[in-house]
Backbone bond lengths (Angstrom), bond angles and torsions (degrees), N, CA, C in turn:
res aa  C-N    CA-C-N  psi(-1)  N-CA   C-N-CA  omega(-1)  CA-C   N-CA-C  phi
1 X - - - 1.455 - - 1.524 108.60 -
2 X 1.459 92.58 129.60 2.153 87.35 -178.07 1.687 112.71 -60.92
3 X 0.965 102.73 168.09 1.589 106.47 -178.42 1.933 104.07 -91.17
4 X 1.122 118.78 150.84 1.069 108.09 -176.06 1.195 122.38 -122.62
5 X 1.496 119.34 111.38 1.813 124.67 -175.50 1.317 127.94 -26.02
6 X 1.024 135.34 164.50 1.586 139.55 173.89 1.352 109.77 -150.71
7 X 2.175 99.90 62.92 1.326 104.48 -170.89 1.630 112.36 -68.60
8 X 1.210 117.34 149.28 2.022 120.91 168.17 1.205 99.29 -46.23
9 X 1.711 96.10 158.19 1.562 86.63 163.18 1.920 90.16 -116.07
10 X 1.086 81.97 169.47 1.935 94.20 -172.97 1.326 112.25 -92.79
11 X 1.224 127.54 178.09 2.042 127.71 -176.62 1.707 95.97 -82.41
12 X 1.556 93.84 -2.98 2.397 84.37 -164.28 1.829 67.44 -100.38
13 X 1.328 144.37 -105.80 1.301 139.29 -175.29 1.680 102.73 14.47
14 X 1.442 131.35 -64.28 1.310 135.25 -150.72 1.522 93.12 -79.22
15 X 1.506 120.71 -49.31 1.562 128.79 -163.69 2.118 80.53 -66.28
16 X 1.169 109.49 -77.78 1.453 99.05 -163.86 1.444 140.62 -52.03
17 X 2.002 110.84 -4.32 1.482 108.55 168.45 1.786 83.28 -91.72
18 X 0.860 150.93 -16.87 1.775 140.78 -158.28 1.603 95.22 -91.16
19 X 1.582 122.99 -28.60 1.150 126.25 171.20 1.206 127.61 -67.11
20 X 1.750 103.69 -53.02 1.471 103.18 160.33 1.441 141.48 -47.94
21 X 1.462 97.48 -38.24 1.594 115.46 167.20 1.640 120.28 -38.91
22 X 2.010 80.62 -70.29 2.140 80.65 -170.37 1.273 110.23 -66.01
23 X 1.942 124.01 -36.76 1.659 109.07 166.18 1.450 108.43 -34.18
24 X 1.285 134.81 -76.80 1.394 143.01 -168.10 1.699 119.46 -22.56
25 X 1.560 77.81 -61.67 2.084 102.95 -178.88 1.712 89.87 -64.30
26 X 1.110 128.38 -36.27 1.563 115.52 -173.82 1.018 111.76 -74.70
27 X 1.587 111.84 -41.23 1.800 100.82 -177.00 1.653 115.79 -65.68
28 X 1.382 115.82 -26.41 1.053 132.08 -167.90 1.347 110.65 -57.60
29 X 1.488 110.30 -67.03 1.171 139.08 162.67 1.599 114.21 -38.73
30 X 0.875 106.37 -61.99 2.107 116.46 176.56 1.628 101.45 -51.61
31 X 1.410 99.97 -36.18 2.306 98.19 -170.12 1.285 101.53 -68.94
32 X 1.712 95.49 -55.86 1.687 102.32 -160.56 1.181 122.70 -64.42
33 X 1.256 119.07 -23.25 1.678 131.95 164.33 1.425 111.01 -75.94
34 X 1.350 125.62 -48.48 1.393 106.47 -164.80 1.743 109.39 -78.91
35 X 1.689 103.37 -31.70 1.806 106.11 170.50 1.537 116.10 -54.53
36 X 1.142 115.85 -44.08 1.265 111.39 -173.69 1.323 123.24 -53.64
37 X 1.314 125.83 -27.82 1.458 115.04 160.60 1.397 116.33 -71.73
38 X 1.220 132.25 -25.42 1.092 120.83 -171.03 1.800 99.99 -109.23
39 X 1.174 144.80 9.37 1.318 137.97 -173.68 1.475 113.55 -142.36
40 X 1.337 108.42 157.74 1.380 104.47 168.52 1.615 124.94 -67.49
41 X 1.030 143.98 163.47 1.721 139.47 -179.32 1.547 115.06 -51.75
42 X 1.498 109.35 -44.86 1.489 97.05 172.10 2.012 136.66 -90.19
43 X 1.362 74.38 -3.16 1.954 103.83 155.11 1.553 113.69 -61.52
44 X 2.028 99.73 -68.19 0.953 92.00 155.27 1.849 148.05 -31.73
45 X 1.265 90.50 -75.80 2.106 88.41 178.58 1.379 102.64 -56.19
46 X 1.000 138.23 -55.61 1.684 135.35 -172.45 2.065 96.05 -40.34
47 X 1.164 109.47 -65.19 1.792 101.28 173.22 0.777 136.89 -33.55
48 X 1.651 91.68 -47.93 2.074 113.37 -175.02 2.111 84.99 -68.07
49 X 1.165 129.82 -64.42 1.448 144.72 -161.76 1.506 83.67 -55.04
50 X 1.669 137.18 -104.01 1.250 111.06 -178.54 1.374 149.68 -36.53
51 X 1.620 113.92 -9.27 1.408 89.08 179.52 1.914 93.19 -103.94
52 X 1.237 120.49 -7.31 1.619 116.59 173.45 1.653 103.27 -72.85
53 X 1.635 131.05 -15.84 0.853 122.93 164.38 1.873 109.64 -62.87
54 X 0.816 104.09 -66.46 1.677 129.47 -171.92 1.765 82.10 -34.99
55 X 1.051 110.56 -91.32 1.956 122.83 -178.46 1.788 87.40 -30.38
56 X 0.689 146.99 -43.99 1.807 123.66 -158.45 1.530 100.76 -89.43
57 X 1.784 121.53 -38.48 1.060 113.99 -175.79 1.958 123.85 -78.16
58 X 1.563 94.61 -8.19 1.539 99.31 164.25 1.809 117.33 -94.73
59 X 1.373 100.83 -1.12 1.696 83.47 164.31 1.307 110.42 -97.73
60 X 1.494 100.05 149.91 1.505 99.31 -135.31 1.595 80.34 -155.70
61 X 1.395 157.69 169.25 1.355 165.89 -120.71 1.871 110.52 -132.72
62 X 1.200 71.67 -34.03 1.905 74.34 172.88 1.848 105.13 -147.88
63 X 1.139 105.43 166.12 1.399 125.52 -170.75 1.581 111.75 -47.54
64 X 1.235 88.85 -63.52 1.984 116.55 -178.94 1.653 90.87 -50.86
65 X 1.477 125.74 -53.77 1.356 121.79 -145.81 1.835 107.61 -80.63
66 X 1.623 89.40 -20.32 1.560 89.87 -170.65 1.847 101.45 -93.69
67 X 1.722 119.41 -13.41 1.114 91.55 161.01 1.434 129.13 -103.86
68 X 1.488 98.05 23.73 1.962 93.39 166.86 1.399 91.64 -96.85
69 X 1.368 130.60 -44.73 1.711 108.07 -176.86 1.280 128.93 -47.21
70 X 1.548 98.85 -34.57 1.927 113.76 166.09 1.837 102.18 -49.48
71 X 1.065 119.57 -71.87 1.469 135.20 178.86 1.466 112.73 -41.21
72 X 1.284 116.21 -56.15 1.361 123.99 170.15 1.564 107.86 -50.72
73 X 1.487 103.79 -60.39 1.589 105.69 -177.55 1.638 114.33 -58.68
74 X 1.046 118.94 -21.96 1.504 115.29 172.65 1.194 102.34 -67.77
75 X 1.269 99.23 -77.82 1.718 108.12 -158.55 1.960 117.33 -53.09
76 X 1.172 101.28 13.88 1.543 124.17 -170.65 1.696 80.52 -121.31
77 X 0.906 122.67 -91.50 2.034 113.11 -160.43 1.824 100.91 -45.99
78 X 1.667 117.08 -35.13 1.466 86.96 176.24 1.379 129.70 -71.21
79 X 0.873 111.17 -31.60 1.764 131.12 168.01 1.697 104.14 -23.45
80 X 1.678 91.21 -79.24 1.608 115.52 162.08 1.463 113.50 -39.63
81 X 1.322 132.46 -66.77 1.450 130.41 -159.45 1.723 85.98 -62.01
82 X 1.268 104.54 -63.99 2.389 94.71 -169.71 1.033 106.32 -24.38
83 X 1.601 101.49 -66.30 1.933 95.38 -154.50 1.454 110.58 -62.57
84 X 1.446 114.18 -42.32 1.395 127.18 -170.52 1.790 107.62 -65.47
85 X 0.999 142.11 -30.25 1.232 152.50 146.07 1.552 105.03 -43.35
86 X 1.471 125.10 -73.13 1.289 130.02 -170.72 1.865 121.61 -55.32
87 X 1.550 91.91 -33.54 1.167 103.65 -178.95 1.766 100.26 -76.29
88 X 1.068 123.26 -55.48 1.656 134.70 -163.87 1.690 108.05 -62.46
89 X 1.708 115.99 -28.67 0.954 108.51 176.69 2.089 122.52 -84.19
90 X 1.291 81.76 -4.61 1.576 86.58 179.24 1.885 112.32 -116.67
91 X 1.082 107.64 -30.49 1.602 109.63 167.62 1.436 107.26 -104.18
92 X 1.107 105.94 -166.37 1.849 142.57 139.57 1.572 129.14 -109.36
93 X 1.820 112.04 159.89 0.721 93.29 -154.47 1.628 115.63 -74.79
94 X 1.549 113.26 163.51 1.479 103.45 150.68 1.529 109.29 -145.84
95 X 1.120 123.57 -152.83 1.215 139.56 173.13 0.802 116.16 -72.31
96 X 1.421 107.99 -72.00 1.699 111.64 -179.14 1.620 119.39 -72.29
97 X 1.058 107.78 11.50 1.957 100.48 170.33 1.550 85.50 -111.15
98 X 1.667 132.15 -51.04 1.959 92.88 171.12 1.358 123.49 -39.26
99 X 1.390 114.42 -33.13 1.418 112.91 -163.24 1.598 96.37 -72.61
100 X 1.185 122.73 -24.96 1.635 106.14 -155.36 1.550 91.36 -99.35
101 X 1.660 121.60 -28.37 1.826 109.70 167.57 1.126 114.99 -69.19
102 X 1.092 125.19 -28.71 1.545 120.40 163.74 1.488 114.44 -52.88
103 X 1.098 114.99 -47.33 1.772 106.55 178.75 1.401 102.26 -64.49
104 X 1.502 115.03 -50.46 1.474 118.24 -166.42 1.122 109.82 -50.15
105 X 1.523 112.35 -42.85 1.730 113.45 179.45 1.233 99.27 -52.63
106 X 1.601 140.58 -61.79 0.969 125.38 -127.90 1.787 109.66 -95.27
107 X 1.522 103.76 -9.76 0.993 114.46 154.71 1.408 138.99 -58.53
108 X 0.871 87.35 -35.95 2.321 116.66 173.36 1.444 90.59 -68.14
109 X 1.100 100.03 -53.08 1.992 101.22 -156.84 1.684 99.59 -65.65
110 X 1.101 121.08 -42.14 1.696 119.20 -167.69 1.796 91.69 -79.87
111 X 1.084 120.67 -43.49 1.906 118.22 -162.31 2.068 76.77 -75.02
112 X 0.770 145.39 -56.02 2.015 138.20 168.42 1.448 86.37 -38.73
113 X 1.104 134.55 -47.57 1.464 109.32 -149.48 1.677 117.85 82.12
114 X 1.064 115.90 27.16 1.215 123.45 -163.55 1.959 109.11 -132.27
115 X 1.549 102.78 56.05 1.375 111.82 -159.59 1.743 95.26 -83.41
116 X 0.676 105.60 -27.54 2.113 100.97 174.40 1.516 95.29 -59.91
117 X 1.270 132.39 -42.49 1.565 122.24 -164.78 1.558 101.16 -87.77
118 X 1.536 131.58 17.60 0.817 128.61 167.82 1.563 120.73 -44.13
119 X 1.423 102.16 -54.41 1.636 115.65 174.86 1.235 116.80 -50.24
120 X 1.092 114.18 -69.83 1.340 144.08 172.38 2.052 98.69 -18.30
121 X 0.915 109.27 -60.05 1.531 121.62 -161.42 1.769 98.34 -77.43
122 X 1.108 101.29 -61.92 1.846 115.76 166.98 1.683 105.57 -35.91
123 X 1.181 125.81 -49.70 1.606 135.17 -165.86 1.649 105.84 -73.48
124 X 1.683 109.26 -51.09 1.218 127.79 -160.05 1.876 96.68 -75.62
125 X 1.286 113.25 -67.54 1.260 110.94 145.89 2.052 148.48 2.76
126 X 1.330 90.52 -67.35 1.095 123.88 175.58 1.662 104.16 -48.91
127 X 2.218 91.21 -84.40 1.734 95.64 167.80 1.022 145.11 -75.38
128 X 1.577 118.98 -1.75 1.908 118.30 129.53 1.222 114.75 -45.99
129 X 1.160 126.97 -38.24 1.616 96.63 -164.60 1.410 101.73 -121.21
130 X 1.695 133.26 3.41 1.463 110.67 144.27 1.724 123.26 -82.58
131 X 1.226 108.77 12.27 1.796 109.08 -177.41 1.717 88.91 -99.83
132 X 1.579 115.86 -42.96 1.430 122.94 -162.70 1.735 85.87 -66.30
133 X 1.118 136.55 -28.03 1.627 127.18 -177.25 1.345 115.44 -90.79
134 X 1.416 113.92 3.80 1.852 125.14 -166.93 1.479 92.38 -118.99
135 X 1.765 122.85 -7.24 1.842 120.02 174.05 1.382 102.85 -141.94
136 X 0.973 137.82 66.36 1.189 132.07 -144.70 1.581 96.32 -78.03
137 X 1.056 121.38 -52.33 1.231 135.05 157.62 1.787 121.07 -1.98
138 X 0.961 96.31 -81.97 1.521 118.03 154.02 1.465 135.93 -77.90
139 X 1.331 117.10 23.38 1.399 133.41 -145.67 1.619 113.32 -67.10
140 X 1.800 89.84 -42.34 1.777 105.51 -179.66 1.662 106.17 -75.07
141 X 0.716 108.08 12.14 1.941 107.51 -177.16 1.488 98.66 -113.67
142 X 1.159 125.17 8.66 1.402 112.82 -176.26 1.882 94.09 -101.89
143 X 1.066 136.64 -33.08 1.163 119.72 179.61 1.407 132.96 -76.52
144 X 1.390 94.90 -20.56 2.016 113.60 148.84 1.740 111.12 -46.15
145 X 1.338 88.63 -71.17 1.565 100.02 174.15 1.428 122.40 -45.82
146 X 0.800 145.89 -62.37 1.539 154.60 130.04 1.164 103.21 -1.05
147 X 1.179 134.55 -97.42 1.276 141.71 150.48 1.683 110.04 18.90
148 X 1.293 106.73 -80.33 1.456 109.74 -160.59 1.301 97.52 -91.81
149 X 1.405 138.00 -25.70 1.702 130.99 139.88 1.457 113.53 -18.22
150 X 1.446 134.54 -34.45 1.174 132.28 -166.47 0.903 114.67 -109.82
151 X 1.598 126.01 -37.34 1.364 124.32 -174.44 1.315 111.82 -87.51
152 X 1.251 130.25 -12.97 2.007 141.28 143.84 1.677 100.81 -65.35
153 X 0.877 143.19 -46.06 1.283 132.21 169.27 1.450 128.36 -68.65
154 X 1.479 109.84 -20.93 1.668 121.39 176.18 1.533 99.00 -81.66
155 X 1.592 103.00 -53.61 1.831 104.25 -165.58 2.047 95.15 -59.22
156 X 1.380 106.18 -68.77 1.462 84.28 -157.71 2.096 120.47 -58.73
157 X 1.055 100.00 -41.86 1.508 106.71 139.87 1.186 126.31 -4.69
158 X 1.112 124.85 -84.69 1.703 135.11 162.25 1.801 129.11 -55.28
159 X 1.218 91.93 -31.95 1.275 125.81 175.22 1.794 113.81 -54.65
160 X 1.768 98.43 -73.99 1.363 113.35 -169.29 1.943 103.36 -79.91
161 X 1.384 110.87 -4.51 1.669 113.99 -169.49 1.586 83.60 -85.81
162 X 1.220 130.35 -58.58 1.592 147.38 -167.28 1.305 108.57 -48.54
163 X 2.130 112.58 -49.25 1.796 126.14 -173.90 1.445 76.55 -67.51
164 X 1.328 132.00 -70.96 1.600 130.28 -124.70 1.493 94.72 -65.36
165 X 1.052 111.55 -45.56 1.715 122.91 -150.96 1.787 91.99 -80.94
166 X 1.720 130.97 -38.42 1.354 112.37 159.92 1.591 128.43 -62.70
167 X 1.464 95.88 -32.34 1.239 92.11 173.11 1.630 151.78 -75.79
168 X 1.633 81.04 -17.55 1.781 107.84 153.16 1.017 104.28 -47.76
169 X 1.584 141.94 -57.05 1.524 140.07 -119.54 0.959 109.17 -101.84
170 X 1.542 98.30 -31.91 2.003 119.39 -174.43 1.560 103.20 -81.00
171 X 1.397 114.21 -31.59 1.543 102.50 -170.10 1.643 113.80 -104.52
172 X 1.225 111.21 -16.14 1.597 115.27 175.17 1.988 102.87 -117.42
173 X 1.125 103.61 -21.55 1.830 84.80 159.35 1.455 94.77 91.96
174 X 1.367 128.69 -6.63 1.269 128.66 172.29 1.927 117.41 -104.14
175 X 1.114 88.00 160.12 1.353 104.05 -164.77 1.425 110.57 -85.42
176 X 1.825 127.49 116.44 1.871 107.72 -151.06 1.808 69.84 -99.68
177 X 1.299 106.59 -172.75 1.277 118.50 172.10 1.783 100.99 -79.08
């Protein structure tokens, strides 16, 4: 069995989980306030919960890297929001139509050329259309929602990785990734 390191962590390591954090608490904060006028409470947290997903999956190690994951992560939820919209406005949910946007996504995603966002589309997918089966009611409004869950979670996301990571540079004189 390999032996296993007990690398330091560095002052940019400490600045970048404290970074990730307040992005997080911000996106959180930005969903749960602005849904609440327009959603019910557990609409609400599910927003605040997807778009703090979205913000965790764009911090990313360096600047460049966290804004193609932003990019990636878009162009992966729109994929998802079309079909999932297209599908919701003409059926309900079931099983077997996730199962068949899930292929469809992943079909889109390889003819893009965009086979890493395979997941990405499969995931996004998924919790459109088990929340769209938990409101059925309102079912086609969940991929809107989703939608702008992500793109408030991509912008501040990208946003606070970009402040944090200048602001490392300016106040300790070192260079963050």
């Amino acid at each position: 069995m390999p032996q296993a390191k007990n690398p330091k962590l560095s002052s940019w390591d400490v600045v970048y989980a404290l970074n990730m954090a307040i992005a997080c608490l911000i996106t959180y904060w930005i969903m749960t306030h602005t849904l609440s006028r327009f959603v019910d409470e557990s609409s609400d947290f599910l927003g605040g919960m997807w778009a703090v997903v979205a913000t965790v999956f764009v911090f990313r190690e360096t600047r460049l890297r966290s804004l193609s994951a932003g990019i990636a992560r878009l162009i992966a939820t729109c994929v998802s929001f079309a079909l999932c919209l297209l599908y919701l406005l003409l059926f309900p949910f079931t099983p077997a139509g996730m199962a068949a946007l899930i292929a469809l996504g992943t079909l889109v995603m390889a003819l893009l050329g965009r086979r890493d966002d395979i997941v990405t589309v499969g995931i996004t997918t998924v919790v459109v259309m088990v929340v769209a089966a938990m409101s059925p009611a309102d079912a086609w409004q969940q991929p809107l929602l989703r939608l702008a869950d992500t793109m408030v979670g991509i912008a501040v996301g990208v946003a606070c990785r970009w402040v944090g990571s200048f602001l490392f540079y300016k106040c300790v004189g070192e260079q963050a990734p």
